[in-house]
FILUM-710467 format. One record per residue (C-alpha): residue in three letters; x, y, z. Coordinates in steps of 0.001 Angstrom, whole numbers. Example, Ala and Ser with C-alpha at 12.3 -4.5 7.8 and 13.67 -1.06 7.14 Angstrom:
BEGIN
code->ala	east->12300	north->-4500	up->7800
code->ser	east->13670	north->-1060	up->7140
***
This chain:
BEGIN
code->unk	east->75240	north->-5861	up->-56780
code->unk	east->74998	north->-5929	up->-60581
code->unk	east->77882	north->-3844	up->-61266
code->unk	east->79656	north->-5879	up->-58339
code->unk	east->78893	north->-8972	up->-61051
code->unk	east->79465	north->-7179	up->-64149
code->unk	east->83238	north->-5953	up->-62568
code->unk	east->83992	north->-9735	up->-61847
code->unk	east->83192	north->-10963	up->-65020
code->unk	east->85173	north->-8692	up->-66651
code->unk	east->88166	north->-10045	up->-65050
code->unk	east->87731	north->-13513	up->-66387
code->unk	east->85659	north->-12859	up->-69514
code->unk	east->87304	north->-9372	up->-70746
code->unk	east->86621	north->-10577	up->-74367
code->unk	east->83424	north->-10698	up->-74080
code->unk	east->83026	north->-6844	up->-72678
code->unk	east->85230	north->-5703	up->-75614
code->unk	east->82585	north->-7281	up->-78046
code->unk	east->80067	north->-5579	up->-76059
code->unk	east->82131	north->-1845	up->-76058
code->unk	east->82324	north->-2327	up->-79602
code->unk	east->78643	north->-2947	up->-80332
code->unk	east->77895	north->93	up->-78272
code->unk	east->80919	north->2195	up->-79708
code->unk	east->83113	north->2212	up->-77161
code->unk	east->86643	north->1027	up->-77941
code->unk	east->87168	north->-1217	up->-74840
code->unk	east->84836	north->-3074	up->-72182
code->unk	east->86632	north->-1386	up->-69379
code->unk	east->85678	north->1840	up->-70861
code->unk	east->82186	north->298	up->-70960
code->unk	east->82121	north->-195	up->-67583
code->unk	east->82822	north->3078	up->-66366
code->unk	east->80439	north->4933	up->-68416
code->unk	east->77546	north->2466	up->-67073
code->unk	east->79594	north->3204	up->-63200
code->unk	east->78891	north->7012	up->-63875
code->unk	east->75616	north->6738	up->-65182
code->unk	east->74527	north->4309	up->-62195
code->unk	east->75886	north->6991	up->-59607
code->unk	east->74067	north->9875	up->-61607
code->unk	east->70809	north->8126	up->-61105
code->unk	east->71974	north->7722	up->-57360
code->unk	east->72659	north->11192	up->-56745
code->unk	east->69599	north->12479	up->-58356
code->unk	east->67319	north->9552	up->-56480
code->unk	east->69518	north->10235	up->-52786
code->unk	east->68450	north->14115	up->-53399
code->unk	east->65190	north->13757	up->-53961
code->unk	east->64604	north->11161	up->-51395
code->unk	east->66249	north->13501	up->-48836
code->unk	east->63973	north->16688	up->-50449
code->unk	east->61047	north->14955	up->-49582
code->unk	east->62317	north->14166	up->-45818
code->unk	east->63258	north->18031	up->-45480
code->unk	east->59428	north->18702	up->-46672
code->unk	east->57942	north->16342	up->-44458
code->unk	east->59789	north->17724	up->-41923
code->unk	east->59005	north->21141	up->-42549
code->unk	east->55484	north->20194	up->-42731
code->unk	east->55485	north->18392	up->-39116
code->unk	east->57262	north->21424	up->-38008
code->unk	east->54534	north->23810	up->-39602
code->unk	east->51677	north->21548	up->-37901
code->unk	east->53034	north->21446	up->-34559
code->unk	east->53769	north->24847	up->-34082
code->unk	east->50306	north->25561	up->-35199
code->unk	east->48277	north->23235	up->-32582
code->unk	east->51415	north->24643	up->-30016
code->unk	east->50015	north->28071	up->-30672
code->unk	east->46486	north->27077	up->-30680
code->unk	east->46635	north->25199	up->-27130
code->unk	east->45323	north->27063	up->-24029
code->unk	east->48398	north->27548	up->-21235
code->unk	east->47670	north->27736	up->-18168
code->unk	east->47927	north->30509	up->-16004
code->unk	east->51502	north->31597	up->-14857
code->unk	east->52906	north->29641	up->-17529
code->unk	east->54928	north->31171	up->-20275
code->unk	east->54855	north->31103	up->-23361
code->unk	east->58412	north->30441	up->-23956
code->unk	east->59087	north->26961	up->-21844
code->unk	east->58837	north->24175	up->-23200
code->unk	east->55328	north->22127	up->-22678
code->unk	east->56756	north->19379	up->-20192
code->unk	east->53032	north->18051	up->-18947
code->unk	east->53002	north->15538	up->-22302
***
């Protein structure tokens, strides 16, 4: 939403992002802007990647733990091992 702002305003105030470039080093405000658009989708790759890292370890985890009690529950007789539990 910030960028959204910051995009706007530099179609009506582009002076004012050129004075800005130039007291960062960059030679124009549109330039500016894209370096601040890269690093703001850096940070949302690297955020999006571990957010999803932790799902797949969660997952894993729930995986781990149910196959464990799974394993650990008595069956009864005649029933193998291989069908799916269907009395829950």
């Amino acid at each position: 939403m910030i960028f959204v702002v910051a995009a706007a305003s530099s179609v009506f105030a582009p002076v004012w992002w050129t004075k800005v470039a130039n007291l960062v080093g960059v030679g124009r405000g549109t330039d500016l802007l894209l370096y601040l658009l890269v690093l703001v989708f850096l940070a949302f790759v690297a955020t999006t990647y571990r957010r999803f890292r932790n799902i797949e370890d969660q997952t894993t985890e729930l995986a781990r733990t149910i196959a464990i009690l799974q394993a650990r529950a008595p069956r009864p007789p005649g029933k193998s091992t291989h069908e799916p539990d269907t009395d829950a």
